[in-house]
Backbone as a chain_set.jsonl record, in Angstrom:
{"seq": "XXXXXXXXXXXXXXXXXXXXXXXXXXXXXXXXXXXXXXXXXXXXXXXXXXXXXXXXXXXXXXXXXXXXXXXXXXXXXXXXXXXXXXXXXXXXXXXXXXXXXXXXXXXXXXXXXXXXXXXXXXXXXXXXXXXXXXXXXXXXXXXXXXXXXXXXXXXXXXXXXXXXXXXXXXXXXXXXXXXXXXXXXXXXXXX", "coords": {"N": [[-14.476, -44.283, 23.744], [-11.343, -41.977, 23.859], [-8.855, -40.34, 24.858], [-5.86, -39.418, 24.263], [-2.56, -39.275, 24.924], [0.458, -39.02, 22.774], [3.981, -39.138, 22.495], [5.921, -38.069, 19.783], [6.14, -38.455, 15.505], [4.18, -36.362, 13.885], [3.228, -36.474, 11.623], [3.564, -38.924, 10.945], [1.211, -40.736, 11.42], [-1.317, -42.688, 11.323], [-3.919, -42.463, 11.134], [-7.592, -40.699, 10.656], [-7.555, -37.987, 10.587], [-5.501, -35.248, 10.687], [-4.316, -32.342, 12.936], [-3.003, -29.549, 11.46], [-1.198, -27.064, 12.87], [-1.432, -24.261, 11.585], [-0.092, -21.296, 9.077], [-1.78, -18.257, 8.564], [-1.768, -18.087, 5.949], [-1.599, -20.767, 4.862], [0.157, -21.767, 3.491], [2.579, -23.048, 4.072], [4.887, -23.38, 6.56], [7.588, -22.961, 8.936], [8.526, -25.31, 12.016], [5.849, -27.647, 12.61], [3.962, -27.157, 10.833], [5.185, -26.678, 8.477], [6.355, -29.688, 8.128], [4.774, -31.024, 7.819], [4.158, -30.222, 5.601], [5.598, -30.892, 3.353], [6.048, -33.705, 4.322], [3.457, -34.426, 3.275], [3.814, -33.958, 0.348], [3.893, -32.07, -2.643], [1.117, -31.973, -3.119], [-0.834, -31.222, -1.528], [0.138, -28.532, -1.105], [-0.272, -27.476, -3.292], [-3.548, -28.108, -3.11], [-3.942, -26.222, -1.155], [-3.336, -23.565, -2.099], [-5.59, -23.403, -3.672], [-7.503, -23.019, -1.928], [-9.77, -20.4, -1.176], [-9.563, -17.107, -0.464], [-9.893, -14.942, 2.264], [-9.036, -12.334, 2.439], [-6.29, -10.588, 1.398], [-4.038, -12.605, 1.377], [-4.438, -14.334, 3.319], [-6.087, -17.299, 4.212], [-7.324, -18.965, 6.539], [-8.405, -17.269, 8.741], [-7.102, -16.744, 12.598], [-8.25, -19.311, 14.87], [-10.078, -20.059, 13.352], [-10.413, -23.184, 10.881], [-9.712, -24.977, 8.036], [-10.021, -27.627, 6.234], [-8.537, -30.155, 4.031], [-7.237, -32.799, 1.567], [-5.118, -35.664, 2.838], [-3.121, -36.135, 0.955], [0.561, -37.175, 0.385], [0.605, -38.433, 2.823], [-0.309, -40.794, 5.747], [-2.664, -40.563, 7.073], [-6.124, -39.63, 6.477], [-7.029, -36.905, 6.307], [-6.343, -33.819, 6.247], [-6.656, -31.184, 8.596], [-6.36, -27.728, 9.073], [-5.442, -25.086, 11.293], [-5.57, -22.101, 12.703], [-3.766, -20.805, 15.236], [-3.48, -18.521, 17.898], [-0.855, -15.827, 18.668], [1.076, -15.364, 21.116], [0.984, -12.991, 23.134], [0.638, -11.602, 25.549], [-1.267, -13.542, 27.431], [-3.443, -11.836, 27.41], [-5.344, -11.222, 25.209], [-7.059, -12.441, 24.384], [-5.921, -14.778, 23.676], [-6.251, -17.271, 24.637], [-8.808, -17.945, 24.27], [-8.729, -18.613, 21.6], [-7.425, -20.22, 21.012], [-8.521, -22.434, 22.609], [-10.607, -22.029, 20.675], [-9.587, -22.794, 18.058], [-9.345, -25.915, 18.696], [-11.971, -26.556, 19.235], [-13.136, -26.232, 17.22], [-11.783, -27.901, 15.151], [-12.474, -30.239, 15.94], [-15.796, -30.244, 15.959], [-15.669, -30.046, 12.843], [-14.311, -32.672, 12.257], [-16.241, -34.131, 13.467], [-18.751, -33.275, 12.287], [-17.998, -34.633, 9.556], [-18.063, -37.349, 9.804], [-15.9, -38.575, 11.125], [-13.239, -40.676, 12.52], [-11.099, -40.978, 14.502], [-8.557, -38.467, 15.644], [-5.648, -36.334, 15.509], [-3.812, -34.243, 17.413], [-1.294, -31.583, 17.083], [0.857, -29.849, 19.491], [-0.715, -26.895, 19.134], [-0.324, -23.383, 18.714], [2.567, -23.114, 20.107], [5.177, -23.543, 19.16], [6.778, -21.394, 17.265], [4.952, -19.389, 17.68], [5.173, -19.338, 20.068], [3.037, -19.441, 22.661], [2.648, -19.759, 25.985], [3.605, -23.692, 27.219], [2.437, -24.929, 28.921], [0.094, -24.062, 30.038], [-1.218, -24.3, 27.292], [-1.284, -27.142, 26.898], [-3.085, -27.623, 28.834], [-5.468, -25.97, 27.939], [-5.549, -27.512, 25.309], [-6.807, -29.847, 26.895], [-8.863, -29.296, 28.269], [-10.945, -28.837, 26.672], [-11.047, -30.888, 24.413], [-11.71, -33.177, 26.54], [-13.931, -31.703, 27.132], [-15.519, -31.88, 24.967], [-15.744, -34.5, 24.489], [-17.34, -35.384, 26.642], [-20.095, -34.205, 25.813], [-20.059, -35.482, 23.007], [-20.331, -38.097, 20.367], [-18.216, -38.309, 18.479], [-15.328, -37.33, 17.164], [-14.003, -41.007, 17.774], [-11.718, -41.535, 18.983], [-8.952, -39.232, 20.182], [-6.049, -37.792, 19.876], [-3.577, -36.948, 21.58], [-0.32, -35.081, 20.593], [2.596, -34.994, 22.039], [6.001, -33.537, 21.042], [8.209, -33.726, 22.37], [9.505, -35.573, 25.201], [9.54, -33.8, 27.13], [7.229, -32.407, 26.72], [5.293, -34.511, 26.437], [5.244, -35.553, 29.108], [4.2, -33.072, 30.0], [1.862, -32.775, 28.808], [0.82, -34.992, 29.703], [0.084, -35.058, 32.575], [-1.836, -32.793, 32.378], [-3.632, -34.102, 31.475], [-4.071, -36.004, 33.747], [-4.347, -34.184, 35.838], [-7.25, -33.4, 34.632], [-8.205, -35.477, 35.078], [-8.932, -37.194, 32.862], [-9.199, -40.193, 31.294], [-5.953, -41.768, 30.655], [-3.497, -43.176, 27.789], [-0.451, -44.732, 27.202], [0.984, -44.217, 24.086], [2.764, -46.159, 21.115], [4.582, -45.097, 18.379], [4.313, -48.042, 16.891], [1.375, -48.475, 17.742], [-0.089, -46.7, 16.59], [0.29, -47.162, 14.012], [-1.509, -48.79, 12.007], [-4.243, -48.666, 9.942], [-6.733, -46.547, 11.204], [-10.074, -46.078, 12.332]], "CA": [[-13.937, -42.953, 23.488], [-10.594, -41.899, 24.295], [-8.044, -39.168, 24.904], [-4.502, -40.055, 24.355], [-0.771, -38.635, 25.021], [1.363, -39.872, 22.444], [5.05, -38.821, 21.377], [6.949, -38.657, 17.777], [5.93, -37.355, 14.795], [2.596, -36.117, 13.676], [3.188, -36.674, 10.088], [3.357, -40.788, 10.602], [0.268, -41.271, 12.413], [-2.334, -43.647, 9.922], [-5.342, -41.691, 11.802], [-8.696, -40.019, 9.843], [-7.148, -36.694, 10.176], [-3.932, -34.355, 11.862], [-4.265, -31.169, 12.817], [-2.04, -28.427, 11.19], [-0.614, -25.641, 13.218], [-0.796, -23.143, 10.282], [-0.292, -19.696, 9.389], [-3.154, -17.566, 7.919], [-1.974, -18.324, 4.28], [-2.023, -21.77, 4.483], [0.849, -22.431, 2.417], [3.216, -23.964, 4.297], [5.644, -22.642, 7.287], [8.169, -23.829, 10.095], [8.105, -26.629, 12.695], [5.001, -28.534, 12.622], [3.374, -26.867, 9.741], [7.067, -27.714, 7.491], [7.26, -31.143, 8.339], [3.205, -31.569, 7.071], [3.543, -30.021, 4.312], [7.418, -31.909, 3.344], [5.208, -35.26, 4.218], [1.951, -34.778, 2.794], [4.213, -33.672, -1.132], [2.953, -30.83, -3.549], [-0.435, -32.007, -3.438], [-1.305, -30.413, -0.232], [0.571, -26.769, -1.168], [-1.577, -27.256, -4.609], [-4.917, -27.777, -2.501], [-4.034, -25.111, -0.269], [-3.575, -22.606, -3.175], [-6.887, -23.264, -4.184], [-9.053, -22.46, -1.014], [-10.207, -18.863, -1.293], [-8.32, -16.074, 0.691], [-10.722, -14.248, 2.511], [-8.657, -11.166, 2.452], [-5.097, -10.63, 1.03], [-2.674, -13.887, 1.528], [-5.407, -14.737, 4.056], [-7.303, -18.334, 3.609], [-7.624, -19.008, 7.24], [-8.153, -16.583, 10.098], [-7.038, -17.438, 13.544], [-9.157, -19.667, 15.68], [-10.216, -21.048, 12.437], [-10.025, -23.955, 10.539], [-9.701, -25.225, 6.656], [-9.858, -29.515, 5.614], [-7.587, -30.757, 2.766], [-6.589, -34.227, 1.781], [-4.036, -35.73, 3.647], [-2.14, -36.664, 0.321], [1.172, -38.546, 1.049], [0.331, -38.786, 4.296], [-0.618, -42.006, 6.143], [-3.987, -39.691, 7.366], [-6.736, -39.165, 5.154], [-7.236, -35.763, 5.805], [-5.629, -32.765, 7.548], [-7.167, -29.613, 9.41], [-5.811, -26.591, 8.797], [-6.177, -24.378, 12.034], [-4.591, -21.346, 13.135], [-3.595, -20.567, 16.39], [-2.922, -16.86, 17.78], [0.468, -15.774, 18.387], [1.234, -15.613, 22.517], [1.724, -11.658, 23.316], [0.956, -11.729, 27.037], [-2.424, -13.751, 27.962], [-4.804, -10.577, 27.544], [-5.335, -10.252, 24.306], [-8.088, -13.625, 23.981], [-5.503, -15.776, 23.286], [-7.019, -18.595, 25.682], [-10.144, -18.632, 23.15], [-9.104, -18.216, 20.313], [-6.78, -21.13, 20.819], [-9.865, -23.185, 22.34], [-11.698, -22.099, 19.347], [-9.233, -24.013, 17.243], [-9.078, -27.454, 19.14], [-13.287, -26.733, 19.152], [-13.84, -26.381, 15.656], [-11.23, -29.045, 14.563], [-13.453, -31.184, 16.815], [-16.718, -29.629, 15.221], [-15.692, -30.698, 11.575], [-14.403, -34.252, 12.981], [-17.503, -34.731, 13.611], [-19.793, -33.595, 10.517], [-17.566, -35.277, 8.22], [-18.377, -38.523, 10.738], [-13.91, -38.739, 11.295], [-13.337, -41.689, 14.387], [-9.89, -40.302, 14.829], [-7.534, -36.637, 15.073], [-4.604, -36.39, 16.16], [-3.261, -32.91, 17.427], [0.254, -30.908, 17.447], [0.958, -28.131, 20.481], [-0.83, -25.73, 18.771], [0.489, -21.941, 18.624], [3.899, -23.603, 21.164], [6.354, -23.62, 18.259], [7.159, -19.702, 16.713], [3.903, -18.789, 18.087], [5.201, -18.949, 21.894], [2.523, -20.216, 23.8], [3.475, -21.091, 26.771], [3.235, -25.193, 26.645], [1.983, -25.835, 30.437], [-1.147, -23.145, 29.516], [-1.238, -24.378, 26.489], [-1.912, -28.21, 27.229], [-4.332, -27.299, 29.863], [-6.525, -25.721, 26.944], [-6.087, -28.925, 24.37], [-7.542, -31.204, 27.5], [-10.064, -29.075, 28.722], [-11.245, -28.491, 25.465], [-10.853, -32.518, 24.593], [-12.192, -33.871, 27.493], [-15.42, -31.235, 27.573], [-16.049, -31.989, 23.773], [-16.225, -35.984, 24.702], [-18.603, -35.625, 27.483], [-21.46, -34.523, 24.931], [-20.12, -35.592, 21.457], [-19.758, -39.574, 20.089], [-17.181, -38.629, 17.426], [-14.121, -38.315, 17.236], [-13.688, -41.896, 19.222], [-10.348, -41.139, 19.443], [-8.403, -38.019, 20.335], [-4.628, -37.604, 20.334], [-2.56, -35.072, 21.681], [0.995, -35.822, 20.183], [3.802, -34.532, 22.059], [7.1, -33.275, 19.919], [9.494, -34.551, 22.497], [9.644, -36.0, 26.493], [9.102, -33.031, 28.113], [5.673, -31.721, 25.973], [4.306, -35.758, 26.736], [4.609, -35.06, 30.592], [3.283, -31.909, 30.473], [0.195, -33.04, 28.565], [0.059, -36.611, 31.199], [-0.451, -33.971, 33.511], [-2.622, -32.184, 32.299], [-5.193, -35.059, 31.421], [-4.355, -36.364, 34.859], [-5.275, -33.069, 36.701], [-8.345, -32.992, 34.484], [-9.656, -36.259, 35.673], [-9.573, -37.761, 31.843], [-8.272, -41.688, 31.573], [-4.685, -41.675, 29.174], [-2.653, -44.057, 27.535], [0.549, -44.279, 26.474], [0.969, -44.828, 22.952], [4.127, -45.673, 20.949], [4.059, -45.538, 16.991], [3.317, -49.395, 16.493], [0.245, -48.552, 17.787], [-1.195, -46.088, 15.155], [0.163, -47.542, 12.177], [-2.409, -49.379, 11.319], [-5.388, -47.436, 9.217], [-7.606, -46.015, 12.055], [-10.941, -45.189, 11.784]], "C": [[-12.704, -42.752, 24.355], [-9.646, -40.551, 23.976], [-6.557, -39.637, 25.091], [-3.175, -39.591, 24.184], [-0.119, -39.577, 23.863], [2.754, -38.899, 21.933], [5.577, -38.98, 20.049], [6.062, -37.526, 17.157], [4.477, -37.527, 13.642], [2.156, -36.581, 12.46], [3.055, -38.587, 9.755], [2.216, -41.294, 11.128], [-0.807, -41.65, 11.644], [-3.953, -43.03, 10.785], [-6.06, -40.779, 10.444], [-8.374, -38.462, 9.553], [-6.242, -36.163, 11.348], [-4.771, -33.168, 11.602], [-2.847, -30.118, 12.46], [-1.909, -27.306, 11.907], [-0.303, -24.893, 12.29], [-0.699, -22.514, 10.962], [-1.492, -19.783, 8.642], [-3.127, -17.484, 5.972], [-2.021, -19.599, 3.708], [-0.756, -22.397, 3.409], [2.087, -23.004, 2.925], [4.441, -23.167, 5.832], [6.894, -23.171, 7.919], [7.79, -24.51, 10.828], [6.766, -27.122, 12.185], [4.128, -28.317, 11.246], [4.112, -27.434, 8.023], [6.595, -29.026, 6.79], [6.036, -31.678, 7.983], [3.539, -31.771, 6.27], [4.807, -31.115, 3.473], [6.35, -33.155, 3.345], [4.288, -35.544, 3.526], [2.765, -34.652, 0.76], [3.547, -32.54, -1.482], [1.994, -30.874, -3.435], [-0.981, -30.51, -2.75], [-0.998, -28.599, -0.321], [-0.441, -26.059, -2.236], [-2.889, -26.879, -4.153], [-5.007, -26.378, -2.211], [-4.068, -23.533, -0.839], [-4.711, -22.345, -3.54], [-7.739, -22.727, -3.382], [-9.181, -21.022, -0.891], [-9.523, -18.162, 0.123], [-9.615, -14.788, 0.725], [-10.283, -12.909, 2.467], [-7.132, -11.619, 2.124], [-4.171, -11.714, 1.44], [-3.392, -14.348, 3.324], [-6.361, -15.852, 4.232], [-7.885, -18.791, 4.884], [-7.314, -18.226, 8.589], [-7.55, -17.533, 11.504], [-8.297, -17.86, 14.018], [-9.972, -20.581, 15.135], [-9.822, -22.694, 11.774], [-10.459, -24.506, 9.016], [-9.592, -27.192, 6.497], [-9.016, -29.289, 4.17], [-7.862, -32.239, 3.095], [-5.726, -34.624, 2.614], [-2.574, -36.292, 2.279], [-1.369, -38.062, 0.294], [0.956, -38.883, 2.23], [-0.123, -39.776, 4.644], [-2.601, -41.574, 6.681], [-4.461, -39.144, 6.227], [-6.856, -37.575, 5.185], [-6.502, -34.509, 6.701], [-6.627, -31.292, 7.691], [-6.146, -28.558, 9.512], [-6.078, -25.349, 9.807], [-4.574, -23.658, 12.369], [-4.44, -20.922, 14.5], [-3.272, -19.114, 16.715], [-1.333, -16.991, 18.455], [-0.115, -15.272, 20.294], [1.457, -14.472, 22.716], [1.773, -11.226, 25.104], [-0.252, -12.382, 27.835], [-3.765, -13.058, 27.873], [-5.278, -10.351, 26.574], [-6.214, -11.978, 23.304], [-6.98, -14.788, 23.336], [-5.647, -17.181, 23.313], [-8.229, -19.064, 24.579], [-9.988, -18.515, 22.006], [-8.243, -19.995, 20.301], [-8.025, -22.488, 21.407], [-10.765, -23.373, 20.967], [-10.896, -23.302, 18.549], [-9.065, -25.442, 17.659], [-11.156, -27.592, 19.166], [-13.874, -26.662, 17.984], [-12.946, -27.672, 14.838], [-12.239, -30.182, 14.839], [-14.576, -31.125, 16.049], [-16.86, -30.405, 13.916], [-15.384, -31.751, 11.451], [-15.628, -34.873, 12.76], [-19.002, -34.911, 12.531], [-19.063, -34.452, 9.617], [-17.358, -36.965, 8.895], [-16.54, -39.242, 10.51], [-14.082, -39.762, 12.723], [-12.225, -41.048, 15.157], [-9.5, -39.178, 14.545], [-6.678, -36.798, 16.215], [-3.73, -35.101, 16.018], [-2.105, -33.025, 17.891], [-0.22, -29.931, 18.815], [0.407, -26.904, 19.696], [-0.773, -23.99, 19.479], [1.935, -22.533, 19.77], [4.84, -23.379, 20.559], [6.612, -21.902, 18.63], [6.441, -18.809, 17.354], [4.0, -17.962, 19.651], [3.985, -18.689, 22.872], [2.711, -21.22, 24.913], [2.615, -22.645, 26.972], [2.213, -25.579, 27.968], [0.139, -24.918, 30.051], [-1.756, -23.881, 28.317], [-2.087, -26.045, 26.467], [-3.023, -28.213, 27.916], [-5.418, -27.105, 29.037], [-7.144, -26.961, 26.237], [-6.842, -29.841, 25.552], [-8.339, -31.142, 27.95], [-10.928, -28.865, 27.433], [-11.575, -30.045, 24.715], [-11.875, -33.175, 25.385], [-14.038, -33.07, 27.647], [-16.012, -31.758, 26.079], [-16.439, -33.916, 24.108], [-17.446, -36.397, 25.596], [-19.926, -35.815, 27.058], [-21.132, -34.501, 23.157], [-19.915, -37.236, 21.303], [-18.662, -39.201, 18.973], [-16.52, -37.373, 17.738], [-14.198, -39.501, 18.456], [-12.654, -41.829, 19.918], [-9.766, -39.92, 19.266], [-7.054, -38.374, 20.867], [-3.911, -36.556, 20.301], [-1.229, -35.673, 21.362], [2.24, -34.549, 20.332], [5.289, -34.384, 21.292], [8.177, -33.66, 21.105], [8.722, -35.206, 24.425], [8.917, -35.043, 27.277], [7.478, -32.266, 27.827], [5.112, -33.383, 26.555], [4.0, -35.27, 28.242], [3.878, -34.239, 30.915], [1.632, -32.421, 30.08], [-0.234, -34.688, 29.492], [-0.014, -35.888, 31.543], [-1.574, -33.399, 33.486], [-3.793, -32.601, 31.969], [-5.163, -35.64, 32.847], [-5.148, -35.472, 36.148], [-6.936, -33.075, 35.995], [-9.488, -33.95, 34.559], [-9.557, -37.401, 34.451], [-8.388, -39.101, 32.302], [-7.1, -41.324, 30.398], [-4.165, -43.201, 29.076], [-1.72, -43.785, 26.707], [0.792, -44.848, 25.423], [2.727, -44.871, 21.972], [3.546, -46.147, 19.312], [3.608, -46.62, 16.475], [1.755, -49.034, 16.634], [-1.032, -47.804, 16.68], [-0.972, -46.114, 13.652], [-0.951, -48.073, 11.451], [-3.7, -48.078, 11.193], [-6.52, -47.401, 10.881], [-9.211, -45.701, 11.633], [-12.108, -45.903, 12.0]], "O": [[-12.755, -43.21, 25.497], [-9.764, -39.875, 22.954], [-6.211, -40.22, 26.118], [-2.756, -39.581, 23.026], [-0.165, -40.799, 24.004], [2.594, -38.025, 21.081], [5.594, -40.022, 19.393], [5.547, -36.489, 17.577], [4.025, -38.433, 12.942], [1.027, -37.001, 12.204], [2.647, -39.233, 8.789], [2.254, -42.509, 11.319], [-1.368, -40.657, 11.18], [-4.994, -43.678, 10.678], [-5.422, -40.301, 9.505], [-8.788, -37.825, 8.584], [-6.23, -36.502, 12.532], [-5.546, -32.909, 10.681], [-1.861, -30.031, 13.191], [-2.63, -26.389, 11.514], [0.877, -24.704, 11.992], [-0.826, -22.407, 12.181], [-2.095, -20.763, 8.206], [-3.925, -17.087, 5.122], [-2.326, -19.817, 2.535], [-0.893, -23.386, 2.688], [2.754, -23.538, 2.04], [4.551, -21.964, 5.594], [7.348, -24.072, 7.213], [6.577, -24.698, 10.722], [6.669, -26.875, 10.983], [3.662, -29.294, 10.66], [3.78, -28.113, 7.052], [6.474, -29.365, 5.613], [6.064, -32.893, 7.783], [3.56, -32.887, 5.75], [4.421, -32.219, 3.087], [5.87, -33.498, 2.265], [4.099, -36.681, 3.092], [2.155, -35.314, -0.079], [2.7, -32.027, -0.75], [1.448, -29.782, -3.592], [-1.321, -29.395, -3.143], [-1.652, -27.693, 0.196], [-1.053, -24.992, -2.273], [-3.446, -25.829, -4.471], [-5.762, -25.542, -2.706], [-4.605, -22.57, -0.292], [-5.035, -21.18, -3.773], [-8.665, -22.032, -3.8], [-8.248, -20.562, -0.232], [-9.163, -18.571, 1.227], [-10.086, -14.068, -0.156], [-11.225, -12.118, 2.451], [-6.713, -12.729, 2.453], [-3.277, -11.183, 2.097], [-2.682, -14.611, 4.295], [-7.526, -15.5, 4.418], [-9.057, -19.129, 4.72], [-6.35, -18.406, 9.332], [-7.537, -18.763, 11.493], [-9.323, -17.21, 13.814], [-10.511, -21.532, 15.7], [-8.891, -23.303, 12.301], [-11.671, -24.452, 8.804], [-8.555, -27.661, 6.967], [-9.009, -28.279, 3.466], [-8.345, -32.797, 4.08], [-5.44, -33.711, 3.389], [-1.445, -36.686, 2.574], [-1.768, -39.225, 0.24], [1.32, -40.023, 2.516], [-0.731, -40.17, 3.649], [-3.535, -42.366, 6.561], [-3.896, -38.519, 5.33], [-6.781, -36.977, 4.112], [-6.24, -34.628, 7.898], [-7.131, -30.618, 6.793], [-5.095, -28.748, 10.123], [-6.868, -24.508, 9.376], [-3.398, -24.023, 12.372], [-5.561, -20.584, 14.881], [-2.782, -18.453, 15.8], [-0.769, -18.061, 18.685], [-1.253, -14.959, 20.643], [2.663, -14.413, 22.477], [2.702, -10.694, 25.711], [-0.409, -11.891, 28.953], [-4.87, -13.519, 28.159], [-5.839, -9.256, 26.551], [-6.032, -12.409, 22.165], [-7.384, -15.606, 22.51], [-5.352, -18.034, 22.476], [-8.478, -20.202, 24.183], [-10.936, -18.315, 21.246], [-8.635, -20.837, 19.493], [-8.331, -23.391, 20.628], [-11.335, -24.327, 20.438], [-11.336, -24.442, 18.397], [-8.578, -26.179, 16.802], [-11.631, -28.727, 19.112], [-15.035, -27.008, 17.766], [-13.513, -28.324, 13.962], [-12.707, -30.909, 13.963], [-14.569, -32.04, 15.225], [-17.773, -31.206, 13.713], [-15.976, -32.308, 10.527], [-15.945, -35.844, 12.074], [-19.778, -35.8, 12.182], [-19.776, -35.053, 8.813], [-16.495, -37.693, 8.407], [-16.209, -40.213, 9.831], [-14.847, -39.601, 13.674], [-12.384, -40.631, 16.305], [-9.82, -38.646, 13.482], [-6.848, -37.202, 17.365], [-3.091, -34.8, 15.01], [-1.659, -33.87, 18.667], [-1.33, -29.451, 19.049], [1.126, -25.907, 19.638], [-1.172, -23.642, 20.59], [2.069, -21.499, 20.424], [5.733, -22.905, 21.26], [6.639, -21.329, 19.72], [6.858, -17.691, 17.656], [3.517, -16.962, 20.183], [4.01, -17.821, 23.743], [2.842, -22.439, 25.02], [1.393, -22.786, 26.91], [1.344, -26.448, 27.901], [-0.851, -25.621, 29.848], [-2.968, -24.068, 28.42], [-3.258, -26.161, 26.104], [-3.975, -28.881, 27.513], [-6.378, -27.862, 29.182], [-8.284, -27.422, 26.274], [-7.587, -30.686, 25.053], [-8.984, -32.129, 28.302], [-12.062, -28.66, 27.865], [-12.783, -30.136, 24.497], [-12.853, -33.693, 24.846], [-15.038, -33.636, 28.088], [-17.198, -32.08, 26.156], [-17.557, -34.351, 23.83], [-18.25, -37.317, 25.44], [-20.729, -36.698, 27.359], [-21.69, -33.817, 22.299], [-19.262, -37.722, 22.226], [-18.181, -40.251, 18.548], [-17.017, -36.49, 18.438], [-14.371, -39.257, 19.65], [-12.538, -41.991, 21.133], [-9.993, -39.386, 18.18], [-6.824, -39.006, 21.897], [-3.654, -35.65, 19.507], [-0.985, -36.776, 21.85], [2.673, -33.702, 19.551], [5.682, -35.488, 20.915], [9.25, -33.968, 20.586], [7.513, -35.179, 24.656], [7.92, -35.295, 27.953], [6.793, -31.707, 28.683], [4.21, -33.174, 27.367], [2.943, -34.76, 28.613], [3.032, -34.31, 31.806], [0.613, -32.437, 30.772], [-1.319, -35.209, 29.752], [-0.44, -35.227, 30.596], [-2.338, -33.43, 34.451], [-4.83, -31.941, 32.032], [-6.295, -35.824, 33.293], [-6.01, -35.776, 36.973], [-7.852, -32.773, 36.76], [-10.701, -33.848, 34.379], [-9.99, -38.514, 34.753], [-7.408, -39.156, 33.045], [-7.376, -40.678, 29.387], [-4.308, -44.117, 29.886], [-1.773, -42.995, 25.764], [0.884, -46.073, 25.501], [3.604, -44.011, 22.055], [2.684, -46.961, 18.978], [2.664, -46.568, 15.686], [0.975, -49.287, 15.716], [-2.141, -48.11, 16.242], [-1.484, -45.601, 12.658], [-1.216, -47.721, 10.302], [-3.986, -47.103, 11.888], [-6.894, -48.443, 11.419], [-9.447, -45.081, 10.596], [-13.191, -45.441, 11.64]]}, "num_chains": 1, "name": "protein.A"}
């Protein structure tokens, strides 16, 4: 079992499933959510049309999380989780954003997934700050490995230099082992 820093881009990574930084409609947005949906083709906007909207242009609350295919994607399947929006720390942002790296984890695991490989979730538009923000994905990571066997692998996938350090850091303060990974390494089908 492992926990792993890697840079680049989320959309090339041949792993069992990515996590999506949505919004709450699921249909497609800026940064990291974009550059899914752009990779994965129509399929994925098609799926995403289909899953029931719990309330008006609504298919997944925050904290939540939705499965799809992974389409074009090199990953069979993607997670669909929303993150809350950053307004000043007080306002449960800390758990709600746990919740989503704990239920991605959660359904990993019933649907017996070896691999996931997460974005900065809420960091983009959302404005979470990133150093807070990492701290969550590794305590959150690292406590889910202690008493779960699946996912074997867990990747946090920094969007440039300065998001990788922060998250080495933040598995190094928390004790967990890392490695540094460079795209050769997760081309090949995972799983």
């Amino acid at each position: 079992m492992s926990i792993e820093v890697w840079q680049g881009d989320i959309t090339q990574l041949a792993v069992d499933v990515i996590v999506n930084a949505a919004n709450e409609t699921l249909l497609g947005g800026g940064g990291v959510d974009g550059a899914i949906h752009r990779a994965a083709g129509p399929g994925l906007l098609a799926e995403c049309e289909q899953l029931p909207e719990l309330r008006s242009g609504i298919r997944c609350p925050t904290g939540e999380v939705r499965a799809t295919a992974g389409h074009a994607l090199p990953a069979r399947h993607v997670f669909h989780t929303v993150g809350p929006v950053w307004r000043d720390g007080r306002h449960d942002e800390a758990a709600l954003l746990a919740n989503c790296y704990w239920q991605s984890l959660r359904l990993a695991e019933r649907m017996e997934l070896e691999s996931i490989a997460f974005p900065a979730i809420s960091c983009g538009v959302y404005g979470y700050p990133l150093h807070q923000a990492a701290n969550i994905a590794v305590t959150e990571t690292v406590t889910w490995q202690k008493s779960h066997a699946r996912p074997l692998r867990i990747i946090l996938v920094a969007y440039n230099a300065a998001a990788f350090k922060i998250y080495q850091q933040a598995l190094a303060d928390a004790g967990g082992s890392q490695k540094n990974l460079f795209l050769d390494d997760l081309k090949p089908a995972m799983g």
